[in-house]
C-alpha positions as CSV (number, residue, x, y, z in Angstrom):
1,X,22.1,-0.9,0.0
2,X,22.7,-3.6,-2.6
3,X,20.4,-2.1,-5.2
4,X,19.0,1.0,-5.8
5,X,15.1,1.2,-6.1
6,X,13.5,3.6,-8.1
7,X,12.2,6.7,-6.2
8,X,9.0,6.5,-4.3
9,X,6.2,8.5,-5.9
10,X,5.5,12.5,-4.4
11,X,2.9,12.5,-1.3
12,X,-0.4,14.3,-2.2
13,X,-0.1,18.1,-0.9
14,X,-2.9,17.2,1.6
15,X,-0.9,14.8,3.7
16,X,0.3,16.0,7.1
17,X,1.4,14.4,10.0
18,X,-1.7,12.5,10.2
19,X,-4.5,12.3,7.1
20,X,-8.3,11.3,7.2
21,X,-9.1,9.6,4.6
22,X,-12.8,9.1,5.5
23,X,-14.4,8.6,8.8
24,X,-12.8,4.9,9.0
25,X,-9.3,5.7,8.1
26,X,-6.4,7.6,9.8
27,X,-2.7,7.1,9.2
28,X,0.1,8.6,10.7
29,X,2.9,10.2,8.4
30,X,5.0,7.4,7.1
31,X,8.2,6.4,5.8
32,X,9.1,5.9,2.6
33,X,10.2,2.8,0.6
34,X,13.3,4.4,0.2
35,X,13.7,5.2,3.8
36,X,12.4,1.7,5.6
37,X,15.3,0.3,3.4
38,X,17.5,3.3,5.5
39,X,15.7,1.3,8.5
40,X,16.0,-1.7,8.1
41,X,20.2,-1.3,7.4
42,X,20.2,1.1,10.9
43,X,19.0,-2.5,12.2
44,X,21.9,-4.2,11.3
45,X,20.9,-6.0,8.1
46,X,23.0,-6.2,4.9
47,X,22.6,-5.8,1.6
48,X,18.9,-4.4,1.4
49,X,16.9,-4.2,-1.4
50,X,14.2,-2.0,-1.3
51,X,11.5,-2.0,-4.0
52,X,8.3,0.6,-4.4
53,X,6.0,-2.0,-5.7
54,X,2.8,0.4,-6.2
55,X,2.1,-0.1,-9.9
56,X,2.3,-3.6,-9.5
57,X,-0.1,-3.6,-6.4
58,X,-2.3,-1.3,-8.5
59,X,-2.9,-4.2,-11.1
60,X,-3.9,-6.5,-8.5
61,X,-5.9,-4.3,-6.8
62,X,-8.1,-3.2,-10.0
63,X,-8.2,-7.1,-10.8
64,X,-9.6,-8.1,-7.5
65,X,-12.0,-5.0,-7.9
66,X,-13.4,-5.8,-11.3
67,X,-13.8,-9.7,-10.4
68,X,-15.7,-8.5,-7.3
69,X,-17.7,-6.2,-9.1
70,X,-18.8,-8.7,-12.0
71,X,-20.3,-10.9,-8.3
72,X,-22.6,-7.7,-7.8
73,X,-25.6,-9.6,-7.3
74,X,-24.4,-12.4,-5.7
75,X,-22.9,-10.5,-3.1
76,X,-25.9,-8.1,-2.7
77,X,-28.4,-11.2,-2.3
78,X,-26.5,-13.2,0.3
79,X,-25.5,-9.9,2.0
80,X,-26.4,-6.8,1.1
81,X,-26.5,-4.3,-1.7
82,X,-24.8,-1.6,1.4
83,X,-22.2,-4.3,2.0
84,X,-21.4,-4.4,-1.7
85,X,-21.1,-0.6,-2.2
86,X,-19.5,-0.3,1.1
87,X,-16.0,-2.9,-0.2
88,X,-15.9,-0.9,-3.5
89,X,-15.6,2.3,-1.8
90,X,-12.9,0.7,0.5
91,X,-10.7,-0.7,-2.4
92,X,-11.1,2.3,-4.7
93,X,-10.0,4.3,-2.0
94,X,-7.1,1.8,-1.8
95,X,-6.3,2.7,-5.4
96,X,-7.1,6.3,-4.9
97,X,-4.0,6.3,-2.2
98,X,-2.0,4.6,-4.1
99,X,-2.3,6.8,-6.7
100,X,-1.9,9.8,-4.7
101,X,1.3,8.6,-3.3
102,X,-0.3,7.9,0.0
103,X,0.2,4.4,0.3
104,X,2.6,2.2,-1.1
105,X,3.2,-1.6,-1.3
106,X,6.9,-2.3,-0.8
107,X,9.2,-5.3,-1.3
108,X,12.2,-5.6,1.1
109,X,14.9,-8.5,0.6
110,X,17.6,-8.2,3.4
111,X,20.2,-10.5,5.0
112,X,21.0,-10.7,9.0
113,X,23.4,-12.6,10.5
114,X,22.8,-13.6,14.5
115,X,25.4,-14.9,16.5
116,X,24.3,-17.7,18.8
């Protein structure tokens, strides 16, 4: 790997092979940052760079969530207050697994060459 990224954040101690989050959401046990780079150079590309991008995902994520939530009423009168509730729970549980270590937003930068 050209560059080293910084280590991936610890799994929460509830995570098995596969996790349910809530009745909507399952996800199978996953690789790493770290270890997609490993992937990605077992596929032949050169000089990866893989980046654990989490905390900057977090501050979009909380963004997006507070400019949603200041559209409260709009979004409960042309839809529904349920439907309202129902996308906060979904991106708070976004930032609840990021925060957990249970889902992470990577950046990968690799080069391949193909012969023709």
């Amino acid at each position: 790997m050209a560059a080293s990224p910084p280590p991936s954040p610890p799994r929460s101690p509830q995570r098995t092979s596969h996790v349910r989050f809530d009745s909507e959401y399952v996800l199978p046990k996953m690789l790493t940052v770290k270890d997609y780079g490993k992937t990605l150079e077992e596929a032949g590309f050169i000089d990866v760079v893989a980046v654990d991008n989490t905390e900057y995902f977090l501050q979009i994520l909380k963004g997006e969530l507070e400019k949603f939530r200041a559209q409260e009423k709009e979004v409960a009168f042309s839809y529904s207050q349920e439907s309202f509730d129902g996308i906060c729970k979904g991106w708070e549980a976004k930032v609840n697994r990021c925060k957990a270590g249970d889902q992470v937003w990577g950046y990968f930068l690799a080069k391949k060459s193909f012969q023709l």
